[in-house]
N, C-alpha and C positions, 0 to 999 in steps of 0.2 A: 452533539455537533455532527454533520455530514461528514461523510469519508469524500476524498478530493473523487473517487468516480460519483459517488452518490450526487455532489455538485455539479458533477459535469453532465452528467445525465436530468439534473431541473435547469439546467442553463439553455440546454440545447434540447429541445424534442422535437423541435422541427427540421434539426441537422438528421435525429435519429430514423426519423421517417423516411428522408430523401436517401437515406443510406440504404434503408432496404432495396428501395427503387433501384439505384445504381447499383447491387450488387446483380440484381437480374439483367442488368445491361454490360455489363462492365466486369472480368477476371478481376476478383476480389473488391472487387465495388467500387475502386479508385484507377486514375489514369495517369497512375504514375507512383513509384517505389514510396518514397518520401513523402507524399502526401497518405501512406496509411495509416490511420492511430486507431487504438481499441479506445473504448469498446466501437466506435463511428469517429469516421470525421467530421470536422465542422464545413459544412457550406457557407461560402463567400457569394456576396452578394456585390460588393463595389467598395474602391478605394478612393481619398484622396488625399496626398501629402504623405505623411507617416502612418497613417490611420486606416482601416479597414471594416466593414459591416460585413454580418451575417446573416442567415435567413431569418434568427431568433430574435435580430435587431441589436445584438451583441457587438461594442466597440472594439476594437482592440487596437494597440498599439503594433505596427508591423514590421516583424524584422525579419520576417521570410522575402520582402522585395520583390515577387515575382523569380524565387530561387535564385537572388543574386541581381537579379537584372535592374530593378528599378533603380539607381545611383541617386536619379533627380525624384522618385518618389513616385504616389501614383500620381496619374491623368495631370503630367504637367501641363501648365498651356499650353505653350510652343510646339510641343510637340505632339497633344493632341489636336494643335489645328494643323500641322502640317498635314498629319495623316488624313483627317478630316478634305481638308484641300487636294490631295491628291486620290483621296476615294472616289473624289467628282470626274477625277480628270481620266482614269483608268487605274486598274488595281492590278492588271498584267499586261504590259504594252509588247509582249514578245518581241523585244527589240533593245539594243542598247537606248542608255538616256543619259542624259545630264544628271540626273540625280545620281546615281551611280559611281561618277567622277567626280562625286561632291564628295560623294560617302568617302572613297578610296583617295582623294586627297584628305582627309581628314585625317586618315589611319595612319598614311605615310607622313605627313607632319609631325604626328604625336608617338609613334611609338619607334624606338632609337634602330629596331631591327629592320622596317618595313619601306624596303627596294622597291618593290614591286608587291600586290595584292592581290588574292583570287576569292572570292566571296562565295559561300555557301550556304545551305539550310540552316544550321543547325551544329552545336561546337561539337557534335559526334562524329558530321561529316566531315569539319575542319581536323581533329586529326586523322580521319581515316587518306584523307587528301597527304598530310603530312610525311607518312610513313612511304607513302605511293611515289611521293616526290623524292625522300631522303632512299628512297630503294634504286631507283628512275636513277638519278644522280650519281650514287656510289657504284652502283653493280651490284652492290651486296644485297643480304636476306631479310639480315635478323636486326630486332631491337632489343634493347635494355630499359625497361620500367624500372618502380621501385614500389615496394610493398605500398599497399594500400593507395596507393596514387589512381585516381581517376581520370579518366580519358574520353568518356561516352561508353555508351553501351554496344559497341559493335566488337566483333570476334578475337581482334588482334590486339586489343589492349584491354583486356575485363581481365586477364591471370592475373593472381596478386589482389584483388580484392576479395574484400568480403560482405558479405556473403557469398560466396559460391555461385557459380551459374551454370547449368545444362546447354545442351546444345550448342558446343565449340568442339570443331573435330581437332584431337588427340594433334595433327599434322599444323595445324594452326598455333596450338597451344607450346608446340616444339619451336615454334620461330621467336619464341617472345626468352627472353631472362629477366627475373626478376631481382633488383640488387637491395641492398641494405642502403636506405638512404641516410646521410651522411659521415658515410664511411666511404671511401672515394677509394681505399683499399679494393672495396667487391667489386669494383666497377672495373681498375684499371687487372683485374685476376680474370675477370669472363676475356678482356677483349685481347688479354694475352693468350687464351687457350682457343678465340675462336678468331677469326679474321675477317669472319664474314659478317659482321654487326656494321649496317647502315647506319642506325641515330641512337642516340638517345632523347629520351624524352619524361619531364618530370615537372608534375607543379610547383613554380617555383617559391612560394612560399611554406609547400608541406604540404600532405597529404588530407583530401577530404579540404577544400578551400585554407586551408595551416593548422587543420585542428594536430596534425598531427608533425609539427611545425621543423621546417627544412631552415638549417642557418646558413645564413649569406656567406660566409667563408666557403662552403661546401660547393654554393654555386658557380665562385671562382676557381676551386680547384676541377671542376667537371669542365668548364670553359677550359681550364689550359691543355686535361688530357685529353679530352675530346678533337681538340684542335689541332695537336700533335700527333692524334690516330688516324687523323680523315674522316671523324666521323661527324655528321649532321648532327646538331645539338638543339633541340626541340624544346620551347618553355611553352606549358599549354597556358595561357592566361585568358582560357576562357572565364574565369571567376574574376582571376588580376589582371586582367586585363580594364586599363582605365579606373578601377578602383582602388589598387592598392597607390598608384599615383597616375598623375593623366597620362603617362608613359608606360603603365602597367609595372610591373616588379622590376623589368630590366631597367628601366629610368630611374628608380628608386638603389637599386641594390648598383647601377654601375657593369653591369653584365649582358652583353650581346648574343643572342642565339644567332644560328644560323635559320631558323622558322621559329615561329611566334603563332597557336591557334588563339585564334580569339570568340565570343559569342555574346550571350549575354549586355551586358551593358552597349557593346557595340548596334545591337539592335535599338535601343533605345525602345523596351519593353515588346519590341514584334519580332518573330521567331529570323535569325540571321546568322552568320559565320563567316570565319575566315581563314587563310592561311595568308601569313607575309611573310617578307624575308629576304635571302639574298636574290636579286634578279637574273642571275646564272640557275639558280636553283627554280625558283616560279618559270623560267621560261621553257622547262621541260614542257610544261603545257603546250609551250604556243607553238603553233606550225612554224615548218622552214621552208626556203624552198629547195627543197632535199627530198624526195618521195621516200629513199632508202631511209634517212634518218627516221622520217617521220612514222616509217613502216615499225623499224625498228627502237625506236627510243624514248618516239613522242609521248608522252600521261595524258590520256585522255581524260575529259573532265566536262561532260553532261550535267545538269540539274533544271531541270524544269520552272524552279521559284530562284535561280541563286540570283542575287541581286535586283529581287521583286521588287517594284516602285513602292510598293507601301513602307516595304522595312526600308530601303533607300531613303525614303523619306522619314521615316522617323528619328533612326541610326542616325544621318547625316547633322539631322538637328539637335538631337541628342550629343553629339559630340563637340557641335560647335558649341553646346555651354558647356561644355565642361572644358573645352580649350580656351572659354573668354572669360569665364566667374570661378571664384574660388569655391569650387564644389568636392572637390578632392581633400579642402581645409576644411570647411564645415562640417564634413562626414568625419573627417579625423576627430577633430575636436569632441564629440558626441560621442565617438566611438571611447574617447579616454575617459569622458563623465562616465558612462555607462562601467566601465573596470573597475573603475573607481567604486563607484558606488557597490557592486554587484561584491566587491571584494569587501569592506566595508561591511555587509549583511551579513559576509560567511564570516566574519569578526563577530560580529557583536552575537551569533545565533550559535559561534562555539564550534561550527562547521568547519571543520578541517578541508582546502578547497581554495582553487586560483582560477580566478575569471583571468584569461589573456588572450594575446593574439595580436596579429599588427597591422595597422593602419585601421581601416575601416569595417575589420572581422571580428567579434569579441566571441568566445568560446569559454565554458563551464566546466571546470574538473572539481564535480562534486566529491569530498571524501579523499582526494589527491592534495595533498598539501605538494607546496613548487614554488619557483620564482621563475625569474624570467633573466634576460642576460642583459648585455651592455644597448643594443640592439632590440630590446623591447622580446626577443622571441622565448617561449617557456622553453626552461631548460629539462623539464620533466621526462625521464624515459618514456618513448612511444608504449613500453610494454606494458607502465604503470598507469598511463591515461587511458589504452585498453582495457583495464582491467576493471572497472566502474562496470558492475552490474545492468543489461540492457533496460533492466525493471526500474530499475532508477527514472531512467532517464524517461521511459513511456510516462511514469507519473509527472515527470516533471512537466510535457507536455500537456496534460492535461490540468497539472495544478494551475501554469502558469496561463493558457486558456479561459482558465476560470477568472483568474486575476486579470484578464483581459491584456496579457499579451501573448504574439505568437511569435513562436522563432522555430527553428528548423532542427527537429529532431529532439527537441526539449534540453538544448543544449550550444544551437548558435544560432547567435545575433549578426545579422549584415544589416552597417547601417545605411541610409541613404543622406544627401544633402538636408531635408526636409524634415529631418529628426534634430528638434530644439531640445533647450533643456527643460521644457514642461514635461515634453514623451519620456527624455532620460528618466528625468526624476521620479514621473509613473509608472517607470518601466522598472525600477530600483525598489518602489514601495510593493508593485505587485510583485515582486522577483522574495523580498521578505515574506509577503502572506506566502507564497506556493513554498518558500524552504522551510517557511514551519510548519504549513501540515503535513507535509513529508517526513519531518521531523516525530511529529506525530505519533505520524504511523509506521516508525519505525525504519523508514529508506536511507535515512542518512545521520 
């Protein structure tokens, strides 16, 4: 019998060939952290629905979504004809438009925090905009993260993850603190010794989209001392945003930031961002007629694409189904088949292991036996869902590959609307073959 690489390497040879090509073009052959897996990755050729092709003609059922983004799946119609429709019309009209204030009433409708909205590239730009405005705002410097919480990849929010990153000067790396998320103890201890902390800012379901899962009591104690300290209170829902419910995490959990980043499903699959929030707060942006203010106080805010007609149009459309069809249910629903089952497998295969995660995110702790709370969220120490071997989980990517599903990091599932219970239950049967040859060969 093959070893799960020996399969993956006859499944794919024409992934393996494109890989060499892309590593001559491309710092380590891929264009982007998450898309690397040994021995090669697999190239994608087109999606539609829950489903994905490869160059090898390989199906797969898909729970990577475009990193999060696809809610409604791939190449919806609607939304691929809006875009379609406005590719005719202009794809940069260097000018406000109606689509625009299509998009940005949509946002202010649906999510409980959003006064006002400033749209940008990309959810890396939307917090870097976040921290610029909660600084602009306070007077103050600094912020407070929390281990492992991701923000984008720019200078003032990468401390605290891991793996490690070069090129962040020392004087950058001093303005951020790091807290212990859900201990509200470390939080309110930094901002009694410093005074000068602008925001806080923290995914509000938990680190890494909830794999490393934040409980909702925690987000109302951060809400009350935040509130009480003056300080700006930042939920990034770039990922929860509109997925975890059409209101994002604060609609679901009952909890108002002072800023809201959003990305992802906001674009409705085309690269998009945002920052909302209170209108005192966003309108640091906007001119006054004040030269001194403006000299002195105003946050300027350039972007060459930010609210591009194409992703305006997509975004816009995209949101209007998910504010008029229960698309936020469907994806739930599939998301608990899928736990279900996934749990179920680590039963009957004797695997010690808890699929969880909440709303429409399902996550794998192979070898972690857990539960989960009143609240749906795993009650598991961060330390001990840590501590799974990274080899584990490469294999898993590649077993489950093989079984013809993909998911992110060999370890989460995002579902979309467009995930029925035929994908669940294929996704369930390939999720058994890939933990028994693991099994196998000894990974778990």
């Amino acid at each position: 019998m093959s070893t799960i690489q020996e399969r993956y390497h006859q499944l794919h040879p024409t992934s393996a060939r494109k890989f060499e090509e892309a590593r001559r073009l491309f710092p380590g052959g891929v264009t982007h952290d998450t898309r690397r897996v040994t021995p090669f990755p697999v190239f994608m050729t087109h999606g539609a629905g829950p489903l994905k092709w490869d160059v090898d003609g390989n199906e797969y059922v898909d729970y990577v979504v475009g990193h999060g983004a696809l809610l409604l799946g791939h190449s919806h119609p609607k939304v691929t004809a809006a875009v379609a429709h406005q590719a005719g019309r202009g794809t940069h009209l260097g000018g406000s438009t109606e689509l625009e204030t299509a998009w940005a009433s949509g946002v202010q409708r649906m999510v409980p925090s959003a006064e006002k909205v400033r749209f940008t590239s990309s959810g890396t730009e939307a917090t870097l905009m976040a921290l610029r405005l909660a600084r602009a705002y306070t007077g103050r410097n600094k912020v407070i993260k929390f281990e492992d919480h991701f923000h984008g990849w720019h200078d003032y929010l990468i401390k605290g993850v891991q793996p490690n990153t070069s090129g962040v000067p020392d004087a950058v790396v001093d303005t951020v603190y790091v807290a212990e998320p859900n201990n509200i103890a470390s939080v309110e201890r930094i901002l009694a010794q410093d005074p000068d902390v602008a925001a806080v800012i923290l995914e509000p379901t938990g680190a890494h989209m909830g794999l490393y899962p934040v409980f909702p009591r925690f987000l109302r104690e951060l809400r009350e001392v935040t509130s009480r300290q003056g300080v700006v209170l930042i939920f990034d829902e770039v990922v929860t945003g509109f997925r975890t419910s059409n209101g994002g995490a604060q609609a679901l959990y009952g909890v108002k930031p002072d800023l809201t980043t959003m990305a992802k499903v906001l674009g409705g699959g085309l690269p998009g961002g945002a920052v909302a929030g209170k209108a005192e707060i966003l309108d640091m942006i906007g001119h006054r007629d004040d030269p001194e203010w403006n000299a002195r106080h105003r946050v300027n805010h350039p972007g060459t694409f930010n609210a591009n007609p194409l992703s305006a149009a997509a975004g816009s459309t995209a949101l209007g189904i998910v504010e008029q069809e229960p698309v936020n249910a469907r994806a739930e629903a599939a998301a608990r088949r899928l736990r279900q089952g996934l749990n179920e497998v680590m039963r009957s295969l004797e695997v010690p292991g808890l699929a969880y995660g909440v709303t429409t995110c399902v996550f794998i702790a192979p070898g972690v036996p857990g539960e989960v709370d009143a609240d749906g969220v795993c009650t598991i120490p961060h330390d001990k869902l840590r501590s799974v071997p990274p080899a584990v989980f490469a294999a898993s990517k590649r077993a489950l590959l093989n079984a013809g599903v993909d998911c992110m990091g060999g370890r989460t599932f995002l579902l979309s609307c467009t995930h029925g219970e035929q994908e669940v239950d294929r996704t369930v049967a390939g999720f058994e073959q890939a933990l028994a040859a693991m099994q196998q060969e000894g990974l778990v």
